[in-house]
TITORRO-486773 format. One record per residue (C-alpha): residue number from 1; residue in three letters; chain; x, y, z. Coordinates in Angstrom, 3 decimals. Example, Ala and Ser with C-alpha at 12.3 -4.5 7.8 and 13.67 -1.06 7.14 Angstrom:
> 1 Ala A 12.300 -4.500 7.800 $
> 2 Ser A 13.670 -1.060 7.140 $
***
This chain:
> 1 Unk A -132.885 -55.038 -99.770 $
> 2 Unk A -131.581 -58.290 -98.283 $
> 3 Unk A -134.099 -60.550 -97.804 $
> 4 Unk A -137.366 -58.633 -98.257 $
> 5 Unk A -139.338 -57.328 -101.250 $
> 6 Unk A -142.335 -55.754 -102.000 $
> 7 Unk A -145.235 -56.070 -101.488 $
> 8 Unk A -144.200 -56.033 -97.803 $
> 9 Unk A -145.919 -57.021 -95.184 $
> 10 Unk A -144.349 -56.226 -91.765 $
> 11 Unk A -145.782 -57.476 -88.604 $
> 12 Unk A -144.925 -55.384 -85.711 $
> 13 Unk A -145.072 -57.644 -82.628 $
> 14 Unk A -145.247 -54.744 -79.747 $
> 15 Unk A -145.135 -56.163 -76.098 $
> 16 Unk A -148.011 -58.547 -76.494 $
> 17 Unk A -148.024 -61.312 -74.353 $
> 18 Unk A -149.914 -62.899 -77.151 $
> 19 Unk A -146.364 -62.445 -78.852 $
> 20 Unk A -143.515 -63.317 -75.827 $
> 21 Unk A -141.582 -65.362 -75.389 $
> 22 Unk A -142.620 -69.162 -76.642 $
> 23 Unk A -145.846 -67.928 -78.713 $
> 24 Unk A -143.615 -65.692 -80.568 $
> 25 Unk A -141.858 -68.055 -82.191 $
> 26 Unk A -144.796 -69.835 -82.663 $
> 27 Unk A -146.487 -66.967 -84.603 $
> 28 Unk A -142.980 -66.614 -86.382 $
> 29 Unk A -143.659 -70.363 -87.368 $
> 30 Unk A -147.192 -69.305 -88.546 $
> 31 Unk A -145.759 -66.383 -90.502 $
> 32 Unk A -143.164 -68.447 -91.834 $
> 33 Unk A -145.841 -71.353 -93.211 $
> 34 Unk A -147.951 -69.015 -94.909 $
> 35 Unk A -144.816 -67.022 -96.178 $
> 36 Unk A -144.285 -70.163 -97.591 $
> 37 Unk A -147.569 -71.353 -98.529 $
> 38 Unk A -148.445 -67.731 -100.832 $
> 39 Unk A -145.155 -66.866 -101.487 $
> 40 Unk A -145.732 -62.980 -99.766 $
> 41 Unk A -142.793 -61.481 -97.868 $
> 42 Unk A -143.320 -61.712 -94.668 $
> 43 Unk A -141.636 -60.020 -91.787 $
> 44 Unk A -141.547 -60.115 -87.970 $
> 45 Unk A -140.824 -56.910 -85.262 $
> 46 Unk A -140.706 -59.129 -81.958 $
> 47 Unk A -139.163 -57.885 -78.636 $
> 48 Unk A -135.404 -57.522 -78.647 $
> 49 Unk A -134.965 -61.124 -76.057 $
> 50 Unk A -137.017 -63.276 -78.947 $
> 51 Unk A -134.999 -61.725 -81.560 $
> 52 Unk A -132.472 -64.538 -81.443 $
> 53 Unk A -134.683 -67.213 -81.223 $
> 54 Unk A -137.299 -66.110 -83.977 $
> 55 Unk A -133.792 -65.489 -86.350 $
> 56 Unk A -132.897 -68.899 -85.573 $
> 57 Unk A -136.030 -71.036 -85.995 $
> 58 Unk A -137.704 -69.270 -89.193 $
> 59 Unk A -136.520 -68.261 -92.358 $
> 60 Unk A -138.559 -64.820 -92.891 $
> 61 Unk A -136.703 -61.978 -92.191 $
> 62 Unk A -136.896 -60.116 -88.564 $
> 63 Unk A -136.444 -57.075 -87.625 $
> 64 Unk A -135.680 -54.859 -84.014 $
> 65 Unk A -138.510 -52.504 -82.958 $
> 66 Unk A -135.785 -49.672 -82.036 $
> 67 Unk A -132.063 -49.186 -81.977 $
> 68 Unk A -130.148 -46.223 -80.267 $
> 69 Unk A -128.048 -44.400 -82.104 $
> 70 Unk A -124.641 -45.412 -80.345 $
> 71 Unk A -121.473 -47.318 -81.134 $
> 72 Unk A -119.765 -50.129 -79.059 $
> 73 Unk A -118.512 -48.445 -75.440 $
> 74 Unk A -120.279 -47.425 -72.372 $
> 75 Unk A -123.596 -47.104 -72.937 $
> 76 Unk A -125.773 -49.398 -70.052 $
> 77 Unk A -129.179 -49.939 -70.911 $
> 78 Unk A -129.043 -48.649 -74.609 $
> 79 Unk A -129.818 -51.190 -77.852 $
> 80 Unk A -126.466 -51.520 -79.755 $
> 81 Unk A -127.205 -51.882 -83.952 $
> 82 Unk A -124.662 -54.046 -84.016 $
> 83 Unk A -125.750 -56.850 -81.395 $
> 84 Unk A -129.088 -56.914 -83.265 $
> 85 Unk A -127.187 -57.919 -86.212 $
> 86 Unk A -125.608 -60.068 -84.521 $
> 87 Unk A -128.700 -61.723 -83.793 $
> 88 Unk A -129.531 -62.687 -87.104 $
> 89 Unk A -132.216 -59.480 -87.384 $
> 90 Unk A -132.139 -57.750 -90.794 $
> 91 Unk A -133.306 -54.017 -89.948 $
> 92 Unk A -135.176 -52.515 -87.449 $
> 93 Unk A -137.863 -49.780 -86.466 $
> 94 Unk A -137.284 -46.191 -85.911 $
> 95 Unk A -139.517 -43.771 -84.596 $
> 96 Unk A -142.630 -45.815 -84.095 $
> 97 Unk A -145.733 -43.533 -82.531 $
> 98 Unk A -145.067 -45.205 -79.277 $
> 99 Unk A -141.175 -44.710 -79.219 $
> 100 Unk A -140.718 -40.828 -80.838 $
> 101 Unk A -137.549 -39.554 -81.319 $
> 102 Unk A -135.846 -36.088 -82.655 $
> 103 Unk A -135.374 -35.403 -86.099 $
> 104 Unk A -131.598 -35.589 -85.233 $
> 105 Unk A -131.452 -38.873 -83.460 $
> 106 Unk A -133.538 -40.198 -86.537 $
> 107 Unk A -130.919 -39.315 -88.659 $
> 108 Unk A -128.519 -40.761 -86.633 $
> 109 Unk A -129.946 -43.767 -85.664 $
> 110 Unk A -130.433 -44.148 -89.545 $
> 111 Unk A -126.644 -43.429 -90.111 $
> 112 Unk A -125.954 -45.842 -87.111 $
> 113 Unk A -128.359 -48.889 -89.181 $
> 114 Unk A -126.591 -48.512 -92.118 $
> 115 Unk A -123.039 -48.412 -90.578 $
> 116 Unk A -124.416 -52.037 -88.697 $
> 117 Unk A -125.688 -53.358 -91.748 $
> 118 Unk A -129.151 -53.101 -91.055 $
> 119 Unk A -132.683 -52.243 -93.036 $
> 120 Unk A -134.287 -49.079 -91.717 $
> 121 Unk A -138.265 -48.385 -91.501 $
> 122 Unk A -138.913 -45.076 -90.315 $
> 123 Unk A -142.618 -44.445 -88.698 $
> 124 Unk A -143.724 -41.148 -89.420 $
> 125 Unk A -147.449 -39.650 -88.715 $
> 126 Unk A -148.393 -37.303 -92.014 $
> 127 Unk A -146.852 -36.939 -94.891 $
> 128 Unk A -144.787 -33.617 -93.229 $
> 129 Unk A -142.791 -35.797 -91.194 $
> 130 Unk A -142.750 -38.837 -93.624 $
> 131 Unk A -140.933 -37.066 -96.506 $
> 132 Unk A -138.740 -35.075 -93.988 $
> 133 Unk A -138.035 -38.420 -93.215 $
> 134 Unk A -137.598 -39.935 -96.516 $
> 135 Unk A -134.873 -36.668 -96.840 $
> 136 Unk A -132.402 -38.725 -94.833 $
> 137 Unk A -132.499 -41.783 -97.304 $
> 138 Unk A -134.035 -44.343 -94.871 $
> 139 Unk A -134.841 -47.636 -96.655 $
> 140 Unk A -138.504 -47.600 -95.503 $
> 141 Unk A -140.646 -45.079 -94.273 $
> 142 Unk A -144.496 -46.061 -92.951 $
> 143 Unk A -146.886 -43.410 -92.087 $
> 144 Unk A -149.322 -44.174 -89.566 $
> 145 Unk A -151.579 -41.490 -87.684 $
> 146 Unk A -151.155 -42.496 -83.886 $
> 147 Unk A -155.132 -41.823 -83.704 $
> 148 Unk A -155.566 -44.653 -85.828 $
> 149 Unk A -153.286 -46.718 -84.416 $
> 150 Unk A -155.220 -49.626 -82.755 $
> 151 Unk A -158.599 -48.987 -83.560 $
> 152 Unk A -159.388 -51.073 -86.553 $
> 153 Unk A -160.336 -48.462 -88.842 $
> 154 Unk A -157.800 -48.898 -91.755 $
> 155 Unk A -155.635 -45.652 -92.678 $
> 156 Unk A -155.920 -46.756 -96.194 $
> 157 Unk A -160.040 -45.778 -95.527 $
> 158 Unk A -160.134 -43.493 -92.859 $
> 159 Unk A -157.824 -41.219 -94.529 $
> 160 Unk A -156.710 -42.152 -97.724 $
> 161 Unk A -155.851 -38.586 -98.141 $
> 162 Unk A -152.850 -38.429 -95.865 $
> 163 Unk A -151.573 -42.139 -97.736 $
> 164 Unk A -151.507 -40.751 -101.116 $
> 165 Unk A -150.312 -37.005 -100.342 $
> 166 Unk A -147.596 -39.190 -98.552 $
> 167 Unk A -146.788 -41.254 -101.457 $
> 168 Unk A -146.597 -38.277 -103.407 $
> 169 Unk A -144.598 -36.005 -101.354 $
> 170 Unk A -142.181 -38.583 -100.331 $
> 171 Unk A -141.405 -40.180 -103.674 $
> 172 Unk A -140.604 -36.263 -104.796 $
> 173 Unk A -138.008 -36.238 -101.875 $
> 174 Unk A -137.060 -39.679 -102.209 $
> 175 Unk A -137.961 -42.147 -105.088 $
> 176 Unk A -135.708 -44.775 -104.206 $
> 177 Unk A -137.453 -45.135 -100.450 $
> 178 Unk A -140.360 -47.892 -99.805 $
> 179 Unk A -143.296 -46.930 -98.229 $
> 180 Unk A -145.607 -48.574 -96.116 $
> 181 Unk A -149.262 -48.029 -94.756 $
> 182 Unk A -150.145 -48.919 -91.378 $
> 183 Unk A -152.785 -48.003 -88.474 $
> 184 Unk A -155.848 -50.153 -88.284 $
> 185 Unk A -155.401 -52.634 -90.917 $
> 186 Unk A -157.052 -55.367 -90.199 $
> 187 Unk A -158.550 -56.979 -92.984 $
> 188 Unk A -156.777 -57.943 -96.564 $
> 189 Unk A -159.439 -55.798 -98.536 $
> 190 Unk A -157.518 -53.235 -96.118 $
> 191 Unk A -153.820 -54.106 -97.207 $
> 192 Unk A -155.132 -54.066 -101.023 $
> 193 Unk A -156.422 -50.341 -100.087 $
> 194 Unk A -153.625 -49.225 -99.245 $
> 195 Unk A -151.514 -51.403 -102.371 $
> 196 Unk A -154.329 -49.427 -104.812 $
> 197 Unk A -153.323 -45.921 -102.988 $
> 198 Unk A -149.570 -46.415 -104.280 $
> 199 Unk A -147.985 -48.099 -101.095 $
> 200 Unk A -145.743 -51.231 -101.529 $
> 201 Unk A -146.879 -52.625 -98.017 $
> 202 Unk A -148.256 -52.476 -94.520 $
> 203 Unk A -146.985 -52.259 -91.070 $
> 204 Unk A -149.458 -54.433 -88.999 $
> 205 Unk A -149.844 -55.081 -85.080 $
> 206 Unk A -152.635 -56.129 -83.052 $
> 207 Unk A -154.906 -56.755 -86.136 $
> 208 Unk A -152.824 -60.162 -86.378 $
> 209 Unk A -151.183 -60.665 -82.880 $
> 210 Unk A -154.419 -60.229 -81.003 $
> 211 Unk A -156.299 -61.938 -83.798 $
> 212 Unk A -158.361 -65.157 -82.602 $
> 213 Unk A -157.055 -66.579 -85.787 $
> 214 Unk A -153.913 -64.672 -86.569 $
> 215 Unk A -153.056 -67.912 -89.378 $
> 216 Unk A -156.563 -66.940 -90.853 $
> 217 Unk A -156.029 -63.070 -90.639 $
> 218 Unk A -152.382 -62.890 -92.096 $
> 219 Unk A -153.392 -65.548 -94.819 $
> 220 Unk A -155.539 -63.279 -95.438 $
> 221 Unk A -153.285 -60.697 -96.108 $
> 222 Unk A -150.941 -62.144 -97.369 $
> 223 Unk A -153.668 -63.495 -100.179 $
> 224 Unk A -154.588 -60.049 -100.700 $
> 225 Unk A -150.678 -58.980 -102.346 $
> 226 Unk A -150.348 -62.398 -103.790 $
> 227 Unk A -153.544 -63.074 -106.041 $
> 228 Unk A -154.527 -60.244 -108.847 $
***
């Protein structure tokens, strides 16, 4: 898949301020160095103006937080696949918790990434929706519970249940589709949690962009996939 492999660790950026603008590039540059450093894969979700400028200044791969499911024409306002490529962004995010979409526009918007040459990580919240998901042959699929989402307590612990019925239910759809754990990870004995519960990543947030030492936290992570 391009430029990533697994173990994955995908770092969702949000709307942070901690992450616009100038300090998200330099928190691309601290991803990149311990990329680097530990030899983890390493990838960044920043807002769609810092794309360009993360893409251009660091060599881990980035992706969009959300495309629309639209081709080149009148459509004001909307996120065209193709301009993210053309930013230098490798995939993008579809259906996160806080930007839901229909079943149908997921499997367009899908379609719509692969047609533009771009990775697709679908966000789904239980392993229902996941392998319904996983059904229309995204390249990623992460399940996070919304309830979870922000709170610090690790899906991977919280419920562990929901991560391996998901793994189970969506590798029966799907084998071929990566999945990833996210929701309150925080902590790398988190991200090896959810490695030991038969993930092949995490999709992280606030746990390393509002981090007093994100370097510290994400080394931490990244540690956690790297050393047996």
């Amino acid at each position: 898949m391009s430029k990533i492999r697994t173990p994955l660790i995908l770092v969702n950026f949000k709307t942070y301020s901690e992450a616009t603008g100038r300090k998200a590039v330099e928190l691309a540059k601290t991803a990149e160095k311990i990329s680097l450093e530990t030899e983890a894969c390493i990838a960044l979700a920043p807002q769609f103006v810092d794309i360009a400028s993360i893409a251009s200044t660091v060599s881990v791969p980035v992706f969009a937080q959300h495309i629309d499911p639209i081709t080149p024409g009148s459509f004001t306002g909307h996120i065209l696949p193709e301009s993210i490529r053309e930013t230098g962004a490798v995939g993008t995010l579809i259906n996160h918790s806080e930007r839901r979409l229909k079943l149908a526009d997921i499997d367009a918007t899908i379609t719509r990434a692969r047609e533009s040459d771009l990775l697709s990580v679908v966000c789904a919240n239980n392993a229902t929706v996941s392998a319904a998901a996983a059904a229309l042959k995204p390249n990623m699929i992460a399940v996070e519970p919304p309830e979870l989402i922000g709170t610090g307590i690790p899906v991977s612990k919280a419920k562990p249940e929901v991560v391996s019925g998901t793994v189970d239910l969506v590798k029966r759809m799907n084998p071929d589709v990566v999945i990833l754990c996210g929701a309150g990870i925080t902590r790398g004995e988190d991200v090896a949690a959810a490695l030991r519960l038969g993930t092949e990543g995490v999709l992280v947030a606030s746990g390393v962009v509002k981090a007093k030492d994100p370097y510290k936290v994400l080394l931490e992570f990244a540690e956690s996939i790297t050393k047996p």
